[in-house]
N, C-alpha and C positions, 0 to 999 in steps of 0.2 A: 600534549593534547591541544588541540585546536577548541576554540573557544566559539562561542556561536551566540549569536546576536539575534536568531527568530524567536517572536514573540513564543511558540511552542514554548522554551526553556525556562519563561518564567513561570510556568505556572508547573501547579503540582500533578505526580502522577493521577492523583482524586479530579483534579477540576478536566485534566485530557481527557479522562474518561469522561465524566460529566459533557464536556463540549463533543464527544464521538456520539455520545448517545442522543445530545440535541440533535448534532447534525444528520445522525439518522434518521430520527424522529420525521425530521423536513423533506428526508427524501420519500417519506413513506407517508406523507401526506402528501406532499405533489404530485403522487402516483395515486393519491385516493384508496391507498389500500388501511382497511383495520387493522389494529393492533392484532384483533381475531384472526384475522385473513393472513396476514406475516405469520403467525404464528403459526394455523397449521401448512404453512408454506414451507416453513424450519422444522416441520414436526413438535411444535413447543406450545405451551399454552398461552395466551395473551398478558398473563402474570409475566411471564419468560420477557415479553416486547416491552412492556411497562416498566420493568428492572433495567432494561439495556436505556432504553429514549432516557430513564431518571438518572443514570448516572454510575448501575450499578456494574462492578466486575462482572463477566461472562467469560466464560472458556471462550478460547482462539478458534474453537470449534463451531462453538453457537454464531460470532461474530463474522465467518465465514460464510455461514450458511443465511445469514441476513444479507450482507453484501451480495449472494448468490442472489435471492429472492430479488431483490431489489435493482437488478441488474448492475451493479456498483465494483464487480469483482474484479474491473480493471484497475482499479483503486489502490490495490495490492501492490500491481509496477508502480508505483508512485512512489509507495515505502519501502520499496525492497529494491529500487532500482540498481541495475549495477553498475559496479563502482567505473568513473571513466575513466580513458586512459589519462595520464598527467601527459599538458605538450613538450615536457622535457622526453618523457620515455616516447613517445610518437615522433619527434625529431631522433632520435634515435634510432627506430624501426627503419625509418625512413633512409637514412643513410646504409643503411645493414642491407639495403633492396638492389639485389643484381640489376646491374646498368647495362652489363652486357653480355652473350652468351659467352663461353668458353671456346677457345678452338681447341677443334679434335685434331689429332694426330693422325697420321697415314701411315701405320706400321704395321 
């Protein structure tokens, strides 16, 4: 297993959450929107936003539908990006790439 040196890894699952919820927090102040206003944006009560901005678990659901409101849903490619090729398998492809056509036969 490959070891990983981003500041992400030292903290705990609790404090990631914590910093996702600050970070929300900012984006939904920058946009001027209420805790109110997000809420029923997500269909959820301002209890709901005040839970998430403090720190607290939320379904993958609810967390979705914040990112949606908040126009942030591109955010998703970030985490979930997919995997690149490695330049050994890509030197590889690359050599496997017809260089030239085939001749046909006249029978």
């Amino acid at each position: 297993m490959a070891i990983n040196f981003h500041p992400w890894y030292e903290l705990t699952e609790r404090q990631i959450i914590k910093e996702i919820g600050k970070r929300l927090k900012e984006f939904r102040l920058h946009q001027n929107i209420t805790q109110k206003r997000l809420g029923e944006m997500i269909g959820k009560g301002p209890d709901e936003i005040s839970k998430i901005e403090s720190g607290k678990p939320v379904t993958m659901t609810t967390f979705l539908r914040v990112l949606r409101a908040l126009n942030k849903l591109e955010y998703v490619d970030k985490i979930l990006e997919p995997p690149k090729i490695s330049p050994l398998k890509l030197r590889e492809l690359e050599l496997q790439k017809r260089k030239r056509a085939s001749k046909t036969s006249n029978k």
